[in-house]
C-alpha positions in Angstrom: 85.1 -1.8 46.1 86.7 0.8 44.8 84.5 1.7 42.1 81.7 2.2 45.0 83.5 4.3 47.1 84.0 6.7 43.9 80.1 6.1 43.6 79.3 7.2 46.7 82.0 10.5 46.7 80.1 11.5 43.4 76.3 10.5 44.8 77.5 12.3 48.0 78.8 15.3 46.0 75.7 15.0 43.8 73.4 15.6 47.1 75.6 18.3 48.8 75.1 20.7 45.8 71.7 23.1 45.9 68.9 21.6 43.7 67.0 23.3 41.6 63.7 24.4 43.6 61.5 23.8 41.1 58.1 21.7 42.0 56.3 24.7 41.7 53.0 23.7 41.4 53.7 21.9 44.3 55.1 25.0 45.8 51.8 26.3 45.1 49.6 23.5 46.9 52.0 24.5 50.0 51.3 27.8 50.0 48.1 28.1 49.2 46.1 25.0 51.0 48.7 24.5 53.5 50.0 21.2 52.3 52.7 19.6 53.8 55.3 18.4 50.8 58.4 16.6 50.1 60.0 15.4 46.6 62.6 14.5 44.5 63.9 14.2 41.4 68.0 12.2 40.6 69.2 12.0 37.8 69.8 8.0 37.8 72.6 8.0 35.4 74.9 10.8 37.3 73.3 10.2 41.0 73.2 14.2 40.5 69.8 16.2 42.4 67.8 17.8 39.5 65.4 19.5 42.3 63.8 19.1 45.4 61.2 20.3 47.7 61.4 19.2 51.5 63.2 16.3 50.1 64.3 15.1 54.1 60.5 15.9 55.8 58.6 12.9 56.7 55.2 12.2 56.0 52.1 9.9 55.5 53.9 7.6 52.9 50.5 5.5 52.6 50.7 3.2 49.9 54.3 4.3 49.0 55.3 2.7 51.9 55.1 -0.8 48.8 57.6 0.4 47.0 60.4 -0.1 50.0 58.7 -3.8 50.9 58.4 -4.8 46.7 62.4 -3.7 46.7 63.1 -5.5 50.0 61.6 -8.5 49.1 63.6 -8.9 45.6 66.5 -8.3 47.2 65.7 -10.8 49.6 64.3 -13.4 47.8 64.3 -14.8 44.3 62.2 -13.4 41.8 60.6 -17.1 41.1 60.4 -17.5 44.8 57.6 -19.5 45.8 55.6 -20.5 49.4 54.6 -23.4 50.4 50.8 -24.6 52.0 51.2 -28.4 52.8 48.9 -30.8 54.1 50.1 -33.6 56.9 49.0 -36.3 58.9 50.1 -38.4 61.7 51.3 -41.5 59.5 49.1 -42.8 56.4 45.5 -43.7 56.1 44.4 -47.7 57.5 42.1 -48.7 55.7 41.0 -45.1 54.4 40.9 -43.9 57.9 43.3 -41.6 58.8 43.4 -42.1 63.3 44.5 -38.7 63.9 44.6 -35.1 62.8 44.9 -33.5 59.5 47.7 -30.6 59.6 47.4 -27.4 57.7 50.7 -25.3 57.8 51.3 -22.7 55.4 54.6 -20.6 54.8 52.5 -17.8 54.3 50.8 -18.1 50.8 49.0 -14.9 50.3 47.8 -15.8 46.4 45.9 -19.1 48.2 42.7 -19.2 46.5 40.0 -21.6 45.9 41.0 -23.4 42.9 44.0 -24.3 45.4 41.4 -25.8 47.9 40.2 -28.5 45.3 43.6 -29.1 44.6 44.9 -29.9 47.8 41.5 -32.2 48.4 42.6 -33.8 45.2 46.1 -34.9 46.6 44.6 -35.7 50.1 41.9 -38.2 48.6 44.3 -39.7 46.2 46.7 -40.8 49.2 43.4 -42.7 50.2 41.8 -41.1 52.8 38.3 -41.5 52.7 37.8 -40.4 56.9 39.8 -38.5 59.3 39.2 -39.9 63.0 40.8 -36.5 64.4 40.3 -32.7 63.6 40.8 -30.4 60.4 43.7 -28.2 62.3 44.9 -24.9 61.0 48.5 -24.2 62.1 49.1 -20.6 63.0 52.7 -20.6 62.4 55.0 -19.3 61.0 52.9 -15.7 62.0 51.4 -16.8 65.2 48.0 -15.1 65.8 47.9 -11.5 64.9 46.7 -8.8 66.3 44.3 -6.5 64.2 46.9 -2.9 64.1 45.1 -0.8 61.6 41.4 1.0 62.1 39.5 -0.8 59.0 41.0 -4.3 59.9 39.7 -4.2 63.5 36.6 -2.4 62.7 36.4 -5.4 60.3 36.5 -7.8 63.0 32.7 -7.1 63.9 31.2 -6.1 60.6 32.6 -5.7 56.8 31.1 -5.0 53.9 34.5 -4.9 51.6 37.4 -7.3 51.1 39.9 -4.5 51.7 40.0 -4.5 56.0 40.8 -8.5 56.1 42.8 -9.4 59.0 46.5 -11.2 58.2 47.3 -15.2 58.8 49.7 -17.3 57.2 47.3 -19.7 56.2 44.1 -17.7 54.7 42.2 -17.7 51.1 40.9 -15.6 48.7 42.9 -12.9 50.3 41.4 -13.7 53.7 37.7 -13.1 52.2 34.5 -14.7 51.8 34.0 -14.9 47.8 30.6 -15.9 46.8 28.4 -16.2 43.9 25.1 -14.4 43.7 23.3 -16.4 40.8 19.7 -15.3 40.0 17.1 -18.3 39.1 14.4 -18.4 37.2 10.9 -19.2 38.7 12.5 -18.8 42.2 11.8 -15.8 44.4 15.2 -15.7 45.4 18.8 -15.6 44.1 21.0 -18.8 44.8 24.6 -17.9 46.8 27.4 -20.3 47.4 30.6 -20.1 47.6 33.1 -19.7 44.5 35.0 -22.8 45.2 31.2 -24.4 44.0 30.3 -25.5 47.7 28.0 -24.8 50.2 29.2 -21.7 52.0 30.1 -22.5 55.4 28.7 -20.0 57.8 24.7 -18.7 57.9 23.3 -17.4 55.6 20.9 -14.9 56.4 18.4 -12.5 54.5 17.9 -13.2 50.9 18.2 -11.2 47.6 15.1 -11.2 45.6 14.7 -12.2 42.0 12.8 -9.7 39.9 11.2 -9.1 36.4 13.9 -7.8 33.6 12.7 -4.2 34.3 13.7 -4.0 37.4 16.8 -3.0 38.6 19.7 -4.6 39.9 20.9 -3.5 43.4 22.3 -5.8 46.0 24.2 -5.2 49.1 26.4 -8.3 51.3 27.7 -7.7 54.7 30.1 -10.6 56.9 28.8 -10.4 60.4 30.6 -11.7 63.8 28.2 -13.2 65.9 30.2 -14.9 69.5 28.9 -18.7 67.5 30.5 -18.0 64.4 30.5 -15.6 61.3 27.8 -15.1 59.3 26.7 -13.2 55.5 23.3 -11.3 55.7 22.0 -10.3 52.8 19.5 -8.0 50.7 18.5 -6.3 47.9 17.4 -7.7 44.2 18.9 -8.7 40.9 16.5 -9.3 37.7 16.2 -12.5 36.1 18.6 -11.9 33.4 21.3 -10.4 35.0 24.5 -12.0 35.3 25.7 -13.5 38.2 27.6 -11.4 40.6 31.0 -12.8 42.5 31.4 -10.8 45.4 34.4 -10.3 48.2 33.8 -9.9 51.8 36.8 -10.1 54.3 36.8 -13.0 57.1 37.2 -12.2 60.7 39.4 -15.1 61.4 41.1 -16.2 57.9 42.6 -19.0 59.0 39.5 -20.6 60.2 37.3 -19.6 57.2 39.7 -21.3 55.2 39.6 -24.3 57.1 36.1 -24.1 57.2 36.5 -24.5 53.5 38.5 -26.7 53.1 36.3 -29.0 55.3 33.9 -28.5 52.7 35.7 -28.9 49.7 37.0 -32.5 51.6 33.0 -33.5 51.7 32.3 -33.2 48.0 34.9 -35.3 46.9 33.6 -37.8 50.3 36.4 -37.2 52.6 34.7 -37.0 56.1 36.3 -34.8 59.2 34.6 -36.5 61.9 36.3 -33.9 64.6 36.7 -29.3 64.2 38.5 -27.0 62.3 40.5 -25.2 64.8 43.6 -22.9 64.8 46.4 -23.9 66.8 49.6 -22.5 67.9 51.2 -25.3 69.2 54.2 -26.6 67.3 54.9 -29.8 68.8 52.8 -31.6 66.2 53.7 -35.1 65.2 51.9 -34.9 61.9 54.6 -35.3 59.5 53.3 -37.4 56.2 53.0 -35.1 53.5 50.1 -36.1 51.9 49.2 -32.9 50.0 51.1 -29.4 48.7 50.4 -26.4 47.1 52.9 -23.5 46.0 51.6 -19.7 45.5 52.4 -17.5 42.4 56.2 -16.7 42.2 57.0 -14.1 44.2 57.7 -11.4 40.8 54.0 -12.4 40.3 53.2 -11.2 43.7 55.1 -8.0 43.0 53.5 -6.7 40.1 49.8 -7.3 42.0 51.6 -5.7 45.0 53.1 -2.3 43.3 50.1 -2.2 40.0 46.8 -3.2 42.6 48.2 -1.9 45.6 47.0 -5.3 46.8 47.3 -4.7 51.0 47.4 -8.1 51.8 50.0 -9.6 49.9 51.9 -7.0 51.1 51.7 -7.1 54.4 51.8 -11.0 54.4 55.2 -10.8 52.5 56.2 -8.2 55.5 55.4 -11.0 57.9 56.6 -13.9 55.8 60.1 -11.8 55.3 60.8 -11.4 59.2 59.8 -15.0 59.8 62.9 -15.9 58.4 64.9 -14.0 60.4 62.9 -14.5 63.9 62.6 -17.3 65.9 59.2 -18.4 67.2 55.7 -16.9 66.1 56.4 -13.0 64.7 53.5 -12.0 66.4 53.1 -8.5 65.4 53.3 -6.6 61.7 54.7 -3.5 63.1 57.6 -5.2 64.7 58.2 -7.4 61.3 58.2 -3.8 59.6 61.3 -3.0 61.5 63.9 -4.3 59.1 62.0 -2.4 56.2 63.6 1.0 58.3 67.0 -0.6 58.4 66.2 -1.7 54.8 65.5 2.5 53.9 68.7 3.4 55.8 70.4 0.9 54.1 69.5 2.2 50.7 70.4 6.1 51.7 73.6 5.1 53.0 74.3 3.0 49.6 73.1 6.5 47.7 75.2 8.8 49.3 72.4 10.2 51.4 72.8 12.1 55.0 72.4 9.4 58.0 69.7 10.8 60.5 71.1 13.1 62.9 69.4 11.0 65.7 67.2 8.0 66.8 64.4 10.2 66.3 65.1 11.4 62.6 64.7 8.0 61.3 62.1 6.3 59.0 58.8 4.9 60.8 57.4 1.6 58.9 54.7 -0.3 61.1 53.5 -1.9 57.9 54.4 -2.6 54.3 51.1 -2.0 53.1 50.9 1.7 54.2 47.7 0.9 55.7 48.9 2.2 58.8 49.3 6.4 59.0 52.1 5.9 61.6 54.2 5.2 58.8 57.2 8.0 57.8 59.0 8.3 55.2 60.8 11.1 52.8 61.3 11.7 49.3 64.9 11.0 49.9 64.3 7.7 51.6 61.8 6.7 48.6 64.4 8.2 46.2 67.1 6.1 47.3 65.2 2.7 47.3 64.3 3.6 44.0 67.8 3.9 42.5 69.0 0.7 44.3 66.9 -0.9 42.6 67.6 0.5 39.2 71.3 -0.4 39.9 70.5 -4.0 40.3 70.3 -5.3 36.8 69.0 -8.7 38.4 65.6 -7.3 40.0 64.8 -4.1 38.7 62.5 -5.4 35.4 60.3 -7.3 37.9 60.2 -3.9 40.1 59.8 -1.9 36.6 57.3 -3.9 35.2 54.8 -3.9 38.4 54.5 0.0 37.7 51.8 1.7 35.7 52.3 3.9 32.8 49.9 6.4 32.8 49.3 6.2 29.6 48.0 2.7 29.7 46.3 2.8 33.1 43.1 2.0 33.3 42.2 5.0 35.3 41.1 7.6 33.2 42.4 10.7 35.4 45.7 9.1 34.6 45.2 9.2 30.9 45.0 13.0 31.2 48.2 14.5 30.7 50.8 15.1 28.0 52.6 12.7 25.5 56.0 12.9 28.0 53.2 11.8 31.0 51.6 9.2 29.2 54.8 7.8 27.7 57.6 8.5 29.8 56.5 8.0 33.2 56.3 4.8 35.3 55.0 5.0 38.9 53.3 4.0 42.0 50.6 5.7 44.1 49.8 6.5 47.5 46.1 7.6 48.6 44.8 8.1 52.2 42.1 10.0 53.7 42.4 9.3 57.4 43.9 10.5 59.2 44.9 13.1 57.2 44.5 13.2 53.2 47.3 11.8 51.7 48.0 11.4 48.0 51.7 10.7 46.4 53.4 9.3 44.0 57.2 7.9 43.0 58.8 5.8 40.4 60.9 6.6 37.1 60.9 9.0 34.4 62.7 8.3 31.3 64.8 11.4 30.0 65.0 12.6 26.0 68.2 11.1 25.4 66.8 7.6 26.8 68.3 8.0 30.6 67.1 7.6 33.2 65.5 9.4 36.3 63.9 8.7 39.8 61.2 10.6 41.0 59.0 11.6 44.5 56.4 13.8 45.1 53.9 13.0 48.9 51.5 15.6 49.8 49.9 15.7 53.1 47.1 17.7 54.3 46.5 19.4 57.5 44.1 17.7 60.2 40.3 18.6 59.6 41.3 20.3 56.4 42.2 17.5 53.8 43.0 17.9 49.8 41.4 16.1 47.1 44.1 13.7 45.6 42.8 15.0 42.0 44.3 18.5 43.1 47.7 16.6 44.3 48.0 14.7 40.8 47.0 17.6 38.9 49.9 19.4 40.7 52.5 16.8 40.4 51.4 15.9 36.6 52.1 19.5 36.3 56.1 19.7 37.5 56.7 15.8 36.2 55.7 17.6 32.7 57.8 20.7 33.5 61.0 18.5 34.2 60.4 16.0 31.3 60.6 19.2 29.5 63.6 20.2 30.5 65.0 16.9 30.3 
């Protein structure tokens, strides 16, 4: 105890001192295009400001926002933390039949894919059911049914031609998309498409995609339609004869019940019969309560690293939903109110730092989402900043946290590659793109000093309404003060 109150006198010392103003490319892009800026740099080791620009202004965090729900959920949770998708029934199968319902109820696996399909049907048909007298039902606990809260996911509820908008659900696969195969065949004036889990996909099919000589050239396009029967995939476009097959990702409108849907399917290849629906359910007085089949996702470090290096939206914002459900009776209902305890989470973290409280109810940080998808989101340098040091002072989570960040110098992305050896080499970090609302583009993580110490880093550009700036120009400016200050240090 008493070493952290000394801690937090120095960190609060540290603070109250004037930074060095510095950022000055950043300055720049403020002056000169009218962007709105905040960032950071601590020295880790000391808890000492090196410089900072707005460092206490909110702003569009967008995909930032990850970096408070990845920390969050470690110090939640386990690293090796798993969630659960089990299969029950009302009692065991007589004579193969099962007289009842088959239950579905998920803890939220958001890595559910649909290899995991077959296996459940595995498990179910080796408990011996051959029939199921009842329906295929899809619980919609522990979530409830969700509301779509962000633009692409409810435009995505009547067309989507991406598997980036999919709407949440505790029970969902593939990421809550459609993932088919577009297989060209030879003597056939059309390509095949089916579904990856190698059965018939489960909706209409509608439109086809031509096969054409090798000359030709390949160019497709796959859309997932709501109709008020059901959802549907229409389709166009050609591939050439020898061209590789193409696996393609379109979100479902209802997740829950494509997955069931699925599932159904997968059930009738291996001869297990639903004789009744697929339907999601919110009651929770069910009496199924025979296991007869389990599945566990990817261990939630796994889930971190896809999180924080992919900037995969839907894991994140099903681990926001899955982390209030333990902490809220009944159905969550909503993502923005299971946000909330990421804010208390970021005030948590300042407080722990040494950081200013907010001078009121209103000067607090805004999280509706964990994914950043959604622009009401607020957050500082300083609240980034401070999440990012707790977790560096927890030797138990911060190498799963470290290790989900990209080094630029091994990114994939060429414009990352472009830089100095201290960028390539010395850098770890996350990013944060948006271009509606307003452009957003930022970035935060660690930087690693000469005499191997250690700093934190923020730096979150918005632009104005109507008059956005290219996120190239915003890297190009940050790139530019990170290399200044690993210069200096």
């Amino acid at each position: 105890m008493r070493f952290f109150v000394h801690a937090l006198l120095l960190s609060l010392a540290a603070y109250s001192h004037h930074a060095h103003a510095n950022w000055d490319a950043l300055q720049e892009l403020r002056a000169k295009r009218g962007a709105r800026v905040t960032a950071i740099a601590v020295d880790l080791d000391t808890g000492k400001t090196l410089q900072s620009l707005d460092a206490d202004v909110r702003l569009t965090p967008a995909s930032l926002s990850k970096v408070v729900l990845a920390a969050a959920a470690l110090q939640h949770w386990n690293p090796d933390k798993t969630f659960a998708t089990q299969v029950f029934a009302n009692g065991l199968p007589q004579s193969g039949t099962l007289n009842g319902d088959l239950v579905v109820r998920s803890q939220g696996d958001a890595t559910f894919d649909h290899q995991a399909l077959w296996f459940l049907a595995a498990q179910i048909k080796r408990a011996g059911v051959r029939a199921v007298a009842g329906d295929l039902v899809i619980q919609a606990a522990p979530f409830g049914l969700l509301a779509c809260e962000t633009k692409d996911r409810c435009v995505a509820l009547r067309r989507s031609s991406s598997a980036y908008d999919a709407p949440l659900s505790a029970f969902g696969v593939d990421y809550g998309t459609w993932c088919v195969d577009v297989l060209p065949r030879h003597g056939q004036p059309s390509a095949r498409v089916q579904s990856c889990a190698a059965v018939d996909v489960p909706i209409p099919l509608e439109g086809q995609i031509q096969t054409k000589a090798p000359k030709h050239k390949t160019a497709l396009w796959l859309d997932r339609i709501t109709r008020p029967e059901s959802e549907a995939l229409v389709m166009g476009g050609d591939m050439t004869v020898d061209a590789p097959s193409q696996r393609l990702y379109r979100s479902m409108a209802d997740p829950a019940l494509g997955a069931g849907l699925l599932l159904r399917q997968v059930l009738g290849e291996l001869g297990i019969q639903i004789k009744g629906r697929v339907r999601v359910s919110t009651d929770l007085n069910s009496h199924a309560n025979t296991l007869l089949a389990q599945t566990d996702s990817a261990p939630l470090r796994e889930q971190i690293g896809r999180l924080l290096r992919y900037s995969n939206n839907y894991i994140t914002d099903v681990l926001t939903l899955a982390l209030a459900a333990e902490h809220t009776p009944g159905a969550t209902g909503s993502l923005a109110l299971a946000s909330q305890p990421l804010e208390e989470f970021v005030l948590d973290a300042r407080a722990r730092s040494g950081y200013p409280a907010p001078a009121s109810v209103h000067d607090r940080p805004v999280m509706h989402s964990g994914s950043g998808l959604t622009p009401d989101n607020r957050l500082s340098a300083l609240d980034i900043a401070a999440v990012l040091r707790q977790q560096y002072m927890d030797p138990s989570t911060f190498p799963v946290f470290y290790a989900g960040l990209v080094i630029p110098g091994q990114s994939e992305g060429r414009r990352w590659r472009v830089g100095n050896g201290a960028w390539k080499q010395r850098v770890a970090l996350k990013t944060g793109t948006l271009t509606v609302p307003i452009s957003t583009f930022g970035t935060a993580g660690y930087l690693r000093k000469k005499n191997g110490g250690w700093m934190a880093f923020v730096a979150l550009a918005n632009g104005q309404p109507r008059k956005g700036i290219a996120s190239a120009d915003v890297l190009a400016a940050i790139r530019q003060d990170v290399e200044t200050l690993l210069n200096r240090y």
